[in-house]
C-alpha positions as CSV (number, residue, x, y, z in Angstrom):
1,X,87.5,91.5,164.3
2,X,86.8,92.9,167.6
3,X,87.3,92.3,171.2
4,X,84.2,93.6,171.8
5,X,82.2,91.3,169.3
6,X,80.5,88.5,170.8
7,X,82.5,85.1,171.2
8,X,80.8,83.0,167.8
9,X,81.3,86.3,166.0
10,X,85.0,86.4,166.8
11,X,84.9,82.1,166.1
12,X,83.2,83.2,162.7
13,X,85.7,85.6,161.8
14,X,88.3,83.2,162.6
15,X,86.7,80.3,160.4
16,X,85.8,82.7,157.7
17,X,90.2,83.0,157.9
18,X,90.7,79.9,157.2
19,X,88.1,79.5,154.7
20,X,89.7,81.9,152.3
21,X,93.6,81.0,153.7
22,X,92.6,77.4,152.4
23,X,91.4,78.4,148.6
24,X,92.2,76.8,146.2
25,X,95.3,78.1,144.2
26,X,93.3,77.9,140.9
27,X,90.8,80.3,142.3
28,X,91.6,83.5,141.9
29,X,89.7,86.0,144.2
30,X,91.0,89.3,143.2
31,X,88.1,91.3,145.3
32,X,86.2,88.7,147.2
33,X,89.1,87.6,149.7
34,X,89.1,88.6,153.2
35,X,90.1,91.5,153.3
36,X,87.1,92.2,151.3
37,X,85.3,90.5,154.1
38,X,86.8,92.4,156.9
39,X,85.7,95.6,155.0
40,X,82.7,94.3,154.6
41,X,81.6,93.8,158.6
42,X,83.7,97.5,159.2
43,X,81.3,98.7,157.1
44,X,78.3,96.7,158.9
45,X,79.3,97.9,162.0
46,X,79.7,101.8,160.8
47,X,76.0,101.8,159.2
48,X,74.5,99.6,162.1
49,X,75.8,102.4,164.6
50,X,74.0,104.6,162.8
51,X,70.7,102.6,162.3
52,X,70.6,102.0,165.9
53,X,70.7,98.5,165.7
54,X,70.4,96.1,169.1
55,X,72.8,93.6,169.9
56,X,70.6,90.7,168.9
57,X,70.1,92.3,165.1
58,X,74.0,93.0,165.7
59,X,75.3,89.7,166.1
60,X,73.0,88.2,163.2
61,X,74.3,91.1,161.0
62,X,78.2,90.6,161.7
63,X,77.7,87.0,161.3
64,X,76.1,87.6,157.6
65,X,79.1,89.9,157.1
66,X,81.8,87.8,158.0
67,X,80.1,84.7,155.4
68,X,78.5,86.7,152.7
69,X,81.4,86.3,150.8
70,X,82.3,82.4,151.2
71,X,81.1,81.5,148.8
72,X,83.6,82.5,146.0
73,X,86.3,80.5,147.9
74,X,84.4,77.1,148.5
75,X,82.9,77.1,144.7
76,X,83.1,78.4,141.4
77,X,80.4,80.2,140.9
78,X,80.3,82.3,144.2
79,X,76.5,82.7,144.9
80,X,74.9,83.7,147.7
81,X,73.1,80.5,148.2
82,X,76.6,78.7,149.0
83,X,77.6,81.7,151.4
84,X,74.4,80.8,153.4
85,X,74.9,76.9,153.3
86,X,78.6,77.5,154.7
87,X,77.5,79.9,157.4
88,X,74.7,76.8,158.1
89,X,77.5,74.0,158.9
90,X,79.4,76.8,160.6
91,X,76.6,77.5,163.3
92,X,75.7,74.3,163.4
93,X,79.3,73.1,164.6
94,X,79.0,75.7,167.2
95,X,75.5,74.6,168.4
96,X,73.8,77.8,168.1
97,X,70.3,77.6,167.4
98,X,68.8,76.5,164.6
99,X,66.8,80.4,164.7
100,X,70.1,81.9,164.7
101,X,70.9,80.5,161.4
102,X,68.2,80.6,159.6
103,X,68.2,84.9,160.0
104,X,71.9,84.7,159.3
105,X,71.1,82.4,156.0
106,X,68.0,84.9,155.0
107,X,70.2,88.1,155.6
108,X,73.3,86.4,153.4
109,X,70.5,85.7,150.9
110,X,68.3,88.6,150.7
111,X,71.0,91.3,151.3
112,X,70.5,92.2,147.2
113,X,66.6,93.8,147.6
114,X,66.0,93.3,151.3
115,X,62.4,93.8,152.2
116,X,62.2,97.1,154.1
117,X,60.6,96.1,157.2
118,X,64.1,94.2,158.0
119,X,66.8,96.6,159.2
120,X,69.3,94.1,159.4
121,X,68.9,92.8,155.7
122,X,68.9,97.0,154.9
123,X,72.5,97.5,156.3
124,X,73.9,94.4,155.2
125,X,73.0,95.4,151.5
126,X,73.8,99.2,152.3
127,X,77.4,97.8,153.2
128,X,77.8,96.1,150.5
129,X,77.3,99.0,148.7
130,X,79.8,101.1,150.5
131,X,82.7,100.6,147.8
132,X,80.9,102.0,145.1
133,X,81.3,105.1,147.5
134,X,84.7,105.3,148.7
135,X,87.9,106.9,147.4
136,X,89.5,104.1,145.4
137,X,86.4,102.7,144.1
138,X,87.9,102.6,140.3
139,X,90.4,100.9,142.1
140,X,88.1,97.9,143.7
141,X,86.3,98.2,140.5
142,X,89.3,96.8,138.3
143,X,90.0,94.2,141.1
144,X,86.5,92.6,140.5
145,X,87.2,93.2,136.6
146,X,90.1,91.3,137.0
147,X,88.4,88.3,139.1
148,X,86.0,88.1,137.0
149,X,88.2,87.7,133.9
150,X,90.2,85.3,135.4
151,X,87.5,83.2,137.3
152,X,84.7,83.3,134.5
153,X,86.4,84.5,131.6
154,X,84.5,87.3,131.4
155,X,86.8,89.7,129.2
156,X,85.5,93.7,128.4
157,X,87.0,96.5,126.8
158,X,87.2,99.4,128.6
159,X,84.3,100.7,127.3
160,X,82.0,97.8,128.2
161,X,83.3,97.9,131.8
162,X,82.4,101.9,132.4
163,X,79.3,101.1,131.0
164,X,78.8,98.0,133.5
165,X,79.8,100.4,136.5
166,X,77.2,102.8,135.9
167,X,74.6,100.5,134.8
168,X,75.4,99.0,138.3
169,X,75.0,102.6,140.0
170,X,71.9,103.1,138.8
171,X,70.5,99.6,139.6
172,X,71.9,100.0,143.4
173,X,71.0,103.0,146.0
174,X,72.0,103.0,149.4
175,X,68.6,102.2,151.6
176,X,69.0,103.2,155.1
177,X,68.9,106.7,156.3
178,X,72.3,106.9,157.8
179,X,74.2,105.4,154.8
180,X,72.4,107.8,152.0
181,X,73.7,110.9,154.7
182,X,77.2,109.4,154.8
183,X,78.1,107.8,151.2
184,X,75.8,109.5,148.7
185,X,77.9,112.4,148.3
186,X,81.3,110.1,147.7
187,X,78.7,107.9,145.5
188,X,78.1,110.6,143.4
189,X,81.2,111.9,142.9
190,X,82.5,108.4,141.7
191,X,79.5,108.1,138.7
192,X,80.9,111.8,138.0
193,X,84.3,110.1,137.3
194,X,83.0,107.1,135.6
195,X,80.8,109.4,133.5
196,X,84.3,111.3,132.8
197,X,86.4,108.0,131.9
198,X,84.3,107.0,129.7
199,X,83.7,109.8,127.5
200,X,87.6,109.5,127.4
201,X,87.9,106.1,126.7
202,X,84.5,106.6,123.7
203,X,87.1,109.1,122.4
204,X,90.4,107.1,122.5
205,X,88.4,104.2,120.9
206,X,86.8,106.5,118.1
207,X,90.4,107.7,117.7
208,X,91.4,104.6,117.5
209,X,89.0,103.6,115.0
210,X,89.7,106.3,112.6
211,X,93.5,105.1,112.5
212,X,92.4,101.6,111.8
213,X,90.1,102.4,109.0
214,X,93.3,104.6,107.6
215,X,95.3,102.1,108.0
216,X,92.9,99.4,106.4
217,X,92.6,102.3,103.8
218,X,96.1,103.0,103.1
219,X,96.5,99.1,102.9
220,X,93.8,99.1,100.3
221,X,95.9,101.9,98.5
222,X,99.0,99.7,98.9
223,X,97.4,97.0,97.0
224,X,95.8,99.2,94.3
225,X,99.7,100.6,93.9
226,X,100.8,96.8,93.6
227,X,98.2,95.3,91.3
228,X,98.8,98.9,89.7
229,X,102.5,98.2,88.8
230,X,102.6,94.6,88.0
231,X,100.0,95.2,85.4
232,X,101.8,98.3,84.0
233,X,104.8,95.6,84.1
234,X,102.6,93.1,82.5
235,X,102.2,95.2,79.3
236,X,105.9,96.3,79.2
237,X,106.7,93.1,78.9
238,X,104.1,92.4,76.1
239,X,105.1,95.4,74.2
240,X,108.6,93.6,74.7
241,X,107.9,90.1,73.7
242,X,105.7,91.9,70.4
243,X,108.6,93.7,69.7
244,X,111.0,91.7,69.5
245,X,108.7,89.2,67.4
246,X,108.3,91.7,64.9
247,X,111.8,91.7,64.5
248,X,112.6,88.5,64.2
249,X,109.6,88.1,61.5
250,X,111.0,91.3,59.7
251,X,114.4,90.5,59.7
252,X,113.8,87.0,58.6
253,X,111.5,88.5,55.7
254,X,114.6,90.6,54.5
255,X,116.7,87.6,54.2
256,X,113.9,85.5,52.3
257,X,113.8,89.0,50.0
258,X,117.5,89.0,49.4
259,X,117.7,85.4,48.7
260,X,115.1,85.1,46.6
261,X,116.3,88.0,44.2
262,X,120.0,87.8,44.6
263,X,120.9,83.3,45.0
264,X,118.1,82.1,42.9
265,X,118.6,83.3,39.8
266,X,122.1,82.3,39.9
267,X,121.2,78.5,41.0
268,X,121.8,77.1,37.4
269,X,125.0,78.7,37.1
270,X,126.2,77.8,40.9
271,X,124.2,74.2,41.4
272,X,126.3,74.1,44.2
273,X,125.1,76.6,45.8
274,X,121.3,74.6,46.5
275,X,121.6,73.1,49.3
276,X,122.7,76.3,51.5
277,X,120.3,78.3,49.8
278,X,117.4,75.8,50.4
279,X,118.6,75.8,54.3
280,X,118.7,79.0,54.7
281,X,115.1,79.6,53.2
282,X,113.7,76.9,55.1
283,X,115.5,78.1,58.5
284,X,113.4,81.6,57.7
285,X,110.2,80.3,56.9
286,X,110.6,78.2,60.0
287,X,111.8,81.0,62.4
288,X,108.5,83.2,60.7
289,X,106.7,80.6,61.4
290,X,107.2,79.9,65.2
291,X,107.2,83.9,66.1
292,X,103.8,84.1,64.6
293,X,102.7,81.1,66.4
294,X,103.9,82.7,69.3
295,X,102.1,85.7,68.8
296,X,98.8,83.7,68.9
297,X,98.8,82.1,72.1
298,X,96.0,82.6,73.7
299,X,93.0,80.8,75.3
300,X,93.5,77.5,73.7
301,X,96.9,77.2,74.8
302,X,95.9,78.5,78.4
303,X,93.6,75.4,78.3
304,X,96.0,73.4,77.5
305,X,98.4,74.7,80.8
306,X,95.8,74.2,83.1
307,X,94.4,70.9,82.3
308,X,91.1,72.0,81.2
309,X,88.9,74.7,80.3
310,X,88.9,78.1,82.1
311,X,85.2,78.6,83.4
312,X,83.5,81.8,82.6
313,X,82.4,82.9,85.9
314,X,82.0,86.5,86.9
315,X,85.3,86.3,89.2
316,X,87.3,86.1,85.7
317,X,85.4,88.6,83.5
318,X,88.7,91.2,84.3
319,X,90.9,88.4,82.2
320,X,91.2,89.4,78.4
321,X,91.5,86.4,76.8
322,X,87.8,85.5,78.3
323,X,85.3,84.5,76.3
324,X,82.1,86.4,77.5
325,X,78.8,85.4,75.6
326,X,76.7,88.2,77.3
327,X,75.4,90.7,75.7
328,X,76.4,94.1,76.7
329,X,73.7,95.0,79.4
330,X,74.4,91.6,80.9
331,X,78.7,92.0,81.4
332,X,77.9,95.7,82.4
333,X,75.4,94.0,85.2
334,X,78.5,91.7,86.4
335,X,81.0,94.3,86.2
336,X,78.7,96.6,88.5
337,X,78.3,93.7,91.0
338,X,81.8,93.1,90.9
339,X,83.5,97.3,91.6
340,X,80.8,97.0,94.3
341,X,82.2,93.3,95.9
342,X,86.1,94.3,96.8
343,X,86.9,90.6,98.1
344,X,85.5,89.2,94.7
345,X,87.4,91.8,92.6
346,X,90.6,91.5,94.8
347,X,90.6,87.8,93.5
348,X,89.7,88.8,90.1
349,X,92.3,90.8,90.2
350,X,94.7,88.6,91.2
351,X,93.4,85.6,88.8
352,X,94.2,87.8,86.1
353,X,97.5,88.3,87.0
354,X,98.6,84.4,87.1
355,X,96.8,84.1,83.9
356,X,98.6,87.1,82.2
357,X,101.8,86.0,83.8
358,X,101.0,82.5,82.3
359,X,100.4,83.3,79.2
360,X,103.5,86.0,78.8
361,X,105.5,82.8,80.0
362,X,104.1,81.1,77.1
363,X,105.1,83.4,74.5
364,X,108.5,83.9,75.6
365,X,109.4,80.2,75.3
366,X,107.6,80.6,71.9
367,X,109.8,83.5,71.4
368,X,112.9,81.9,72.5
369,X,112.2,79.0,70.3
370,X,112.3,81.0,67.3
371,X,115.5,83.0,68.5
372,X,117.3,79.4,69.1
373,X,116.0,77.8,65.9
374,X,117.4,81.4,63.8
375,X,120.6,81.6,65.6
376,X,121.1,77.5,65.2
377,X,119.6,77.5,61.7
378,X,121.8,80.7,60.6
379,X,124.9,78.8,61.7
380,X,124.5,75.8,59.8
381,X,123.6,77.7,56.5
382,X,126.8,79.6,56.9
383,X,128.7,76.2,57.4
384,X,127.1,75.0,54.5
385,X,127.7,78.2,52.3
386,X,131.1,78.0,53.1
387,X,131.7,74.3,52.1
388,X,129.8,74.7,49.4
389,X,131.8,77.9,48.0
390,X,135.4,75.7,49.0
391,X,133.9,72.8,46.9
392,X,132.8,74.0,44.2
């Protein structure tokens, strides 16, 4: 504001203050706040010196300045149409003629693609433009990113935002003679560094790509490694549990060998020696008995643990006590459609597991049934060997 700007310019300039001063807290206006506004008619006023403007064009021009930008402090949505409506009630408090505002409403209005028989619309828009020109223009230009996020939620990556800047410098040329002289240069050279950022910020986001997918791949190797060693743990622990079932069944064989051809034969001699010998037999068939039965759990007993049947889908055909009533063209089919589907063999993968892991549990209370019912039977035929031997 001037001393040298006519009186309702100076009143405008004043009102267009307050206007901003009494925002509401909730609106944030990063860019569009008055000093935006005061660059704005600076800007006017450089241009319109050089377009040769008279006073009358002059006043309407400043007065379009000064409101253009009203309208992102009295509404949400900031459009042109409220700058015009405010700058309306202003002139019409100040009892300017109804001429007056209807040029400074059409220049707030039309000051995107003036029509180029109206100079004052021209400089207005050439104005507006001026930032795109000037020195810390990537500067202004995070400022409206920023208002814009906050006001609108309208959230870009970097990327998206460069991209936005130069679509907007190629949309937008300065009009008038005197502003294409002055700002075109400084214009240029800010689309240079826009073209520059965002080749860098293509090639920090490809970057950063490339380490997500390694990272998404070394996760994937991660999980191969763990499926990888539970299952080699799976069949240790198998191999385990077999082993020590065909022990139990081979030790318990031996006995039944030795008692057979070394107690029997002497049981009509030593009578007393029955009962022991019939204990002992029956605690070995027993303990044979419940390690083989351990040995066979499999599907039916898996049924039985989970309440029901286990459906043969194709996100179980990994799981090896599956029943799978294809015929060999058919399960390689599935299998193909599963390697290619890693969600649906992830799960598969890890259905296998529980069911493995269930079915190991299985057997090893089988297993420890039979080392219980040995080690408990195997007492008591001792005992009863040795009251047997004091009373006979």
């Amino acid at each position: 504001m001037s001393k040298h700007d006519p009186p309702i310019v100076r009143s405008a300039a004043q009102h267009v203050f307050q206007i901003f001063r009494d925002a509401r807290p909730d609106n944030p206006l990063v860019f569009h706040n008055f000093g935006r506004a005061r660059a704005l008619v600076d800007a006017c006023k450089d241009i319109a010196d050089g377009a040769k403007l008279d006073d009358g064009d002059m006043s309407v021009l400043l007065l379009a300045a000064w409101f253009h930008d009203t309208g992102y402090a009295v509404g949400p949505k900031g459009n042109r149409k409220q700058s015009a409506e405010v700058a309306r009630a202003f002139l019409a408090e100040q009892r300017e003629l109804q001429e007056l505002a209807d040029e400074v409403a059409a220049a707030i209005e039309d000051s995107d693609s003036p029509s180029p028989d109206k100079p004052v619309r021209e400089v207005l828009h050439d104005a507006l433009l001026v930032p795109i020109a000037s020195k810390n223009y990537l500067e202004l230009a995070e400022q409206f990113r920023l208002e814009r996020e906050r006001r609108n939620g309208e959230v870009h990556s970097d990327v998206e935002w460069s991209n936005i800047c130069i679509a907007f410098f190629d949309n937008h040329r300065f009009l008038t003679r005197y502003a294409q002289l002055e700002y075109n240069g400084r214009r240029a050279g800010n689309l240079v560094r826009l073209h520059k950022l965002l080749r860098k910020q293509v090639a920090e986001a490809t970057d950063q790509d490339a380490q997500q997918a390694k990272a998404t791949r070394d996760v994937g190797k991660t999980v191969e490694n763990i499926f990888d060693s539970i299952s080699r743990n799976q069949i240790r622990l198998f191999q385990i549990a077999d082993r020590r079932t065909s022990t139990m069944i081979h030790v318990n064989a031996i006995m039944i060998t030795l008692v057979v051809g070394l107690l029997l034969r002497r049981l009509e001699e030593q009578r007393y020696l029955m009962l022991p010998t019939f204990v002992l037999l029956t605690v070995n068939l027993l303990t044979i008995v419940l390690s083989i039965y351990s040995m066979r759990i499999g599907r039916s007993r898996l049924r039985h643990i989970l309440g029901g049947d286990v459906a043969v889908h194709d996100d179980n055909l990994l799981m090896f006590s599956n029943d799978t009533p294809w015929s060999l063209d058919e399960y390689r089919a599935r299998m193909n459609r599963l390697a290619n589907s890693w969600p649906a063999l992830q799960k598969t993968l890890v259905d296998d597991m529980y069911f493995i892991r269930k079915l190991l549990l299985e057997r090893t209370k089988a297993l420890r049934v039979s080392y219980d019912v040995f080690i408990a039977g195997l007492a008591i035929a001792v005992i009863a060997f040795v009251v047997a031997i004091i009373r006979g």
